[in-house]
N, C-alpha and C positions, 0 to 999 in steps of 0.2 A: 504494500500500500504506500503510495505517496501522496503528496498535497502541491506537487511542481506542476500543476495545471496554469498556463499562463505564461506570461512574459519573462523570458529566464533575466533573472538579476546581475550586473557584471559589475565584480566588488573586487576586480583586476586593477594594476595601477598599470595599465596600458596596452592593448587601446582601450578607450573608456565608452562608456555609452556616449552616444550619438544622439542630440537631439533630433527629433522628428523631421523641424523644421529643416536641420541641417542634410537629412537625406532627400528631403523634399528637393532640398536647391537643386541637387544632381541630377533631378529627375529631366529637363531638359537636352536638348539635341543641341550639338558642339556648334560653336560658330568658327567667324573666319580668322584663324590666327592673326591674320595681319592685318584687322580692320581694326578701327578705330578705337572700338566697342574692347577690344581686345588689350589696347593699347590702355586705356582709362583703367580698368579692372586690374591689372598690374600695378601701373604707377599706384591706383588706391590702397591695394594689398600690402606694398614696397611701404609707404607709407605709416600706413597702421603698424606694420610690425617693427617700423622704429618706435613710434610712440608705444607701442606696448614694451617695448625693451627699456623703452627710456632714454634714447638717445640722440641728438643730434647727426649721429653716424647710420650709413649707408646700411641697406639693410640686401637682402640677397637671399632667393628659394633655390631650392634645389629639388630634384623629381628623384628624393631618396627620403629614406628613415636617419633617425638619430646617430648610427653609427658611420651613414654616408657624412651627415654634420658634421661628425669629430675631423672626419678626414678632408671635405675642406677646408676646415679650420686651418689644420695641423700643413695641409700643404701650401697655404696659402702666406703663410709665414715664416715656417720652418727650409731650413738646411740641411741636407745630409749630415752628419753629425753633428747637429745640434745638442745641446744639456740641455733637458725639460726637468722641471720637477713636477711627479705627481704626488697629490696630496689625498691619502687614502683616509675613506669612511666608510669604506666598502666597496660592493663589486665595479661599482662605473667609472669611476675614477681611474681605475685601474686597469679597467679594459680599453678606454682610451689611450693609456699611456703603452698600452701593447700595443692600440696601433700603429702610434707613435712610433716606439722601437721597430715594427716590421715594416716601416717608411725609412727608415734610417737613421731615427733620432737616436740618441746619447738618453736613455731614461734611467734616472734616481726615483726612485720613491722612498716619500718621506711617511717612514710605516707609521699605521693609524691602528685603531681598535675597533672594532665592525661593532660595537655597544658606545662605541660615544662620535660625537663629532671631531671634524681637524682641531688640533689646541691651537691655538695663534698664536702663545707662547716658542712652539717648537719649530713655526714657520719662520719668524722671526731671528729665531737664534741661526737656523740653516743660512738663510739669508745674510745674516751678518758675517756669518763664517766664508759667504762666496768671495772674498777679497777683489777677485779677478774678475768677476760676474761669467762666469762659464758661463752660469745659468740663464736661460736664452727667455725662457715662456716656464709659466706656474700654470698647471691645469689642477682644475678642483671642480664639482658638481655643486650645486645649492642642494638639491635633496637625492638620495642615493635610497634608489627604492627597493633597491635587496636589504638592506640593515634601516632604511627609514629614519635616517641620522639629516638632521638639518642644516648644514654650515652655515655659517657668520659671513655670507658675503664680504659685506658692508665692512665688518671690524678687519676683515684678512686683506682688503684693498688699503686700508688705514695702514696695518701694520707694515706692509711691503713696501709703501709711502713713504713710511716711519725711518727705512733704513734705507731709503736712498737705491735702493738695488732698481737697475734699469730693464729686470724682467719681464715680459707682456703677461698680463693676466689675464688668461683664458678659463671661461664658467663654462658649464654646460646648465641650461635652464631648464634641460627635460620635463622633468618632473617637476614643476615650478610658475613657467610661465603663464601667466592668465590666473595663478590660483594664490599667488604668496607675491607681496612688493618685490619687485625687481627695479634697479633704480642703474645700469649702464654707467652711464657717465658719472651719475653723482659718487658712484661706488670704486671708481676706477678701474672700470673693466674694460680692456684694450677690445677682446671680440667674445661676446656670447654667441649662444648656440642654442637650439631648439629642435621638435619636432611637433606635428602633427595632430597626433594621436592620444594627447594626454590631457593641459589644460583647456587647449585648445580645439576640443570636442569634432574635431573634424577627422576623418579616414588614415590610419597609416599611408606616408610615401609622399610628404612633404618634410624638405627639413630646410629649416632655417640658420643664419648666420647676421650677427651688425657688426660694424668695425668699426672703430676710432678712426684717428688722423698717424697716432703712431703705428696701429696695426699697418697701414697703407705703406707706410714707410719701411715696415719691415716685408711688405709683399713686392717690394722693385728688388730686395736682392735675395730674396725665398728662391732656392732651387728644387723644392719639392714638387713645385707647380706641374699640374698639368692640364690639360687643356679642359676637360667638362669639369672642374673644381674652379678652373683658374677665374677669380675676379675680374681681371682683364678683360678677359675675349667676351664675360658678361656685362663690360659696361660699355662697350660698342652700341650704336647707334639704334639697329635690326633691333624691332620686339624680341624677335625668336631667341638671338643671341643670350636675352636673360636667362632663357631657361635650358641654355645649352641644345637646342633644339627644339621641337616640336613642346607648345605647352600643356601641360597636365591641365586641360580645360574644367572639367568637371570635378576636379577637388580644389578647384580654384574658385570653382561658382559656392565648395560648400567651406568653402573657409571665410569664403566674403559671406552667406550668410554667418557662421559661428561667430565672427567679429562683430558684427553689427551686432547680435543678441548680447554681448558683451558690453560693446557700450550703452544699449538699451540696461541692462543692470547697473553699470557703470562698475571699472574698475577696482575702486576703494568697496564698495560694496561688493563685491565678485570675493575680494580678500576676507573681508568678514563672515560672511556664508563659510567660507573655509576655513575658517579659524574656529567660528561655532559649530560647525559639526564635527569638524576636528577632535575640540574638548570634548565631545559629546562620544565621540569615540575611544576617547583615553578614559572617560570617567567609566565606562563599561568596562574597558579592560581591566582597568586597577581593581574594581569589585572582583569580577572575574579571578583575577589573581590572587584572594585572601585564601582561594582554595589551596594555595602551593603547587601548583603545575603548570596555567600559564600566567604569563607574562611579560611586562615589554621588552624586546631586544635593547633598545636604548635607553640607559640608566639614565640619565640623566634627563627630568622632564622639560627642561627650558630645550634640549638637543634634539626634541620629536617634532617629526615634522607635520604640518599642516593638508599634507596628498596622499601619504599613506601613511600606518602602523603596521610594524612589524611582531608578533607576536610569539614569544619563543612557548613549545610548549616540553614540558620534562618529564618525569619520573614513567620514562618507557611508553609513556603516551603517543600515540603516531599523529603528528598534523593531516593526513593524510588520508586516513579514517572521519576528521572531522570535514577535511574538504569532501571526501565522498560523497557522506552524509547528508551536506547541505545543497550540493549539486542535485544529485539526483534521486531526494526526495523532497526536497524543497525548491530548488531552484534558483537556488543563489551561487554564482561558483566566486570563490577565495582568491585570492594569489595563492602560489605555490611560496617556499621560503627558496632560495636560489645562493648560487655559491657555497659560501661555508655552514650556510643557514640550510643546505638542503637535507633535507625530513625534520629537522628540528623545527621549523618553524611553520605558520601561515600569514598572508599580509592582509588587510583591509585597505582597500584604495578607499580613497575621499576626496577624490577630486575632480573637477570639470563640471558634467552636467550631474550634477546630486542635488537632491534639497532634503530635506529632514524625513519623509516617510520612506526613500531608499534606503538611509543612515538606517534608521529606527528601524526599518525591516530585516538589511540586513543584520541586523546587532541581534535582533529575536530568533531570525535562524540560529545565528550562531549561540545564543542559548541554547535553545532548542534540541541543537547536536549533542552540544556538550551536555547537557540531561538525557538525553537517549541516549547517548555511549555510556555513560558514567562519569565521565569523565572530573574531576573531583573543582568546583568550583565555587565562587563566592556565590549567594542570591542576588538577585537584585540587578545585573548589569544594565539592562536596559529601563529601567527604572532610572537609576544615577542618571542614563543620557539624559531622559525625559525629565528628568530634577533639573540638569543645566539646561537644557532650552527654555524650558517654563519660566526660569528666573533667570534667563539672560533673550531673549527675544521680547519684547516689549508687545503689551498687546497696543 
């Protein structure tokens, strides 16, 4: 017997549900690449995705996922043996910085702890110890959705400031933008990086990049370059050239809808909805947790992030069981735990298109399992959530 009649739930941190509206947009037949109509829709998109980055600087799509991002990035600045440092908090940081190395770069990484955030203390100190500035580019992620650790942009732009090192700071926004303040320039971030499929409620196989004035300057003597990455040959005259050829029309129609329902929410508002269902998620977990089996990956509560929770679970219990459970008798499926997290844990996504009765449903399945398995847990979790909305949403 199950009760998964209905709409399956996606409590994934990527790709995320999809508003309606937004598959709607694609419902449409492609127009003419190089008309007008074609030309407007571009520059708008170009556009907005500065202002949602925050930036002054250029902004740039590519007809790829997140990990095509990294590798623009990374070529579009970088030198065969370049020093990068990555700054690990978990899995993406660090598979970025493999790209890296399999591009050519020179990679350090400066080891992290998959239970907390980068310390800015120890970014600091590497940095001051570069005398010589080897160190070419700093890669780090603002949320790192296998451990669900949230970095200090803003404070690790300051600190690297702080010491005068003439490194580029390279973010990845993945997991981030559209859902948590992102601030570019005010933060000192030389190029951030994005996709698609996360806050920005639209289809995998979009991925974004913005740059500075000194990233620009570091991409005249980048010998990583190549030609569908290269900035360059994309800021030629030809529409087409933006997009390295032929453009990805129809996730272009459903990205210009996704932004506009954005600014129809309006951005500072977009952050708060994520912030409060957020808590509303951690307050479930931590009740959860009085039973001694699960609980948060990330010790530190100021270091959890606002798009996903990761949730370790213990004493021989399988996460695995419970993603089962909720899949396919209820209907909600989990993130998996991934990397070092794999079978120890499961994640909750909470980000993009959510409002409070997906949070609140999904957080009941996940009672629900955890009472049908046995699984040994505190009472009450979705109660707590229901406690912080009620006294933090204003009627």
């Amino acid at each position: 017997m199950t009760v998964r009649a209905g709409r399956e739930f996606l409590a994934i941190p990527g790709p995320t549900t999809m508003p309606d509206e937004v598959l709607q947009a694609m419902h449409r037949p492609a127009l003419d690449i190089y008309s007008e109509e074609m030309v407007e829709l571009t520059q708008g998109l170009l556009r907005d995705l500065s202002r949602i980055f925050a930036t002054k600087g250029k902004s740039y799509i590519y007809i790829a996922n997140g990990h095509g991002a990294w590798e623009a990035v990374l070529s579009n600045v970088l030198s065969r043996g370049d020093k990068i440092l990555v700054l690990e908090s978990g899995r993406f940081a660090i598979n970025w910085g493999n790209a890296a190395e399999a591009m050519g770069a020179d990679v350090e990484v400066l080891k992290g702890d998959w239970r907390r955030a980068v310390r800015i203390g120890e970014v600091e100190e590497r940095l001051r110890q570069d005398k010589d500035h080897k160190i070419k580019a700093i890669l780090v992620v603002q949320v790192d959705t296998a451990s669900g650790a949230c970095n200090d942009i803003e404070a690790l732009g300051k600190a690297i400031k702080a010491t005068g090192h003439p490194a580029l700071y390279l973010v990845d926004a993945v997991a981030s933008l559209g859902c948590m303040p992102f601030e570019m320039d005010a933060w000192g971030i030389d190029v951030a990086m994005s996709g698609s499929q996360k806050g920005l409620m639209t289809p995998p196989g979009l991925g974004f990049c913005a740059i500075n004035d000194r990233a620009r300057e570091a991409h005249k003597k980048a010998n990583m370059r190549t030609p569908y990455w290269d900035w360059s040959e994309r800021d030629k005259a030809e529409n087409y050239r933006i997009y390295g050829g032929t453009a990805p029309v129809h996730l272009l129609f459903a990205l210009r809808k996704a932004i506009d329902m954005i600014d129809e929410e309006g951005l500072e508002n977009a952050f708060l909805r994520h912030r409060l269902l957020a808590e509303a998620v951690r307050r479930a977990v931590s009740t959860w947790s009085e039973g001694q089996v699960v609980n948060f990956n990330i010790s530190e509560a100021a270091e959890r992030s606002n798009t996903v929770t990761t949730v370790l679970m213990g004493n021989s219990y399988r996460p695995a069981d419970l993603q089962r459970y909720c899949k396919e008798k209820c209907g909600v499926v989990l993130g998996t735990g991934i990397g070092e997290l794999t079978g120890q844990a499961f994640r909750i996504a909470h980000m993009g298109h959510v409002n409070a009765p997906m949070i609140l449903g999904t957080l009941g399945v996940i009672e629900v399992g955890l009472q049908a398995l046995g699984i040994p847990h505190g009472k009450g979790g979705v109660e707590a959530a229901i406690g912080w909305l009620g006294s933090n949403v204003p009627a």
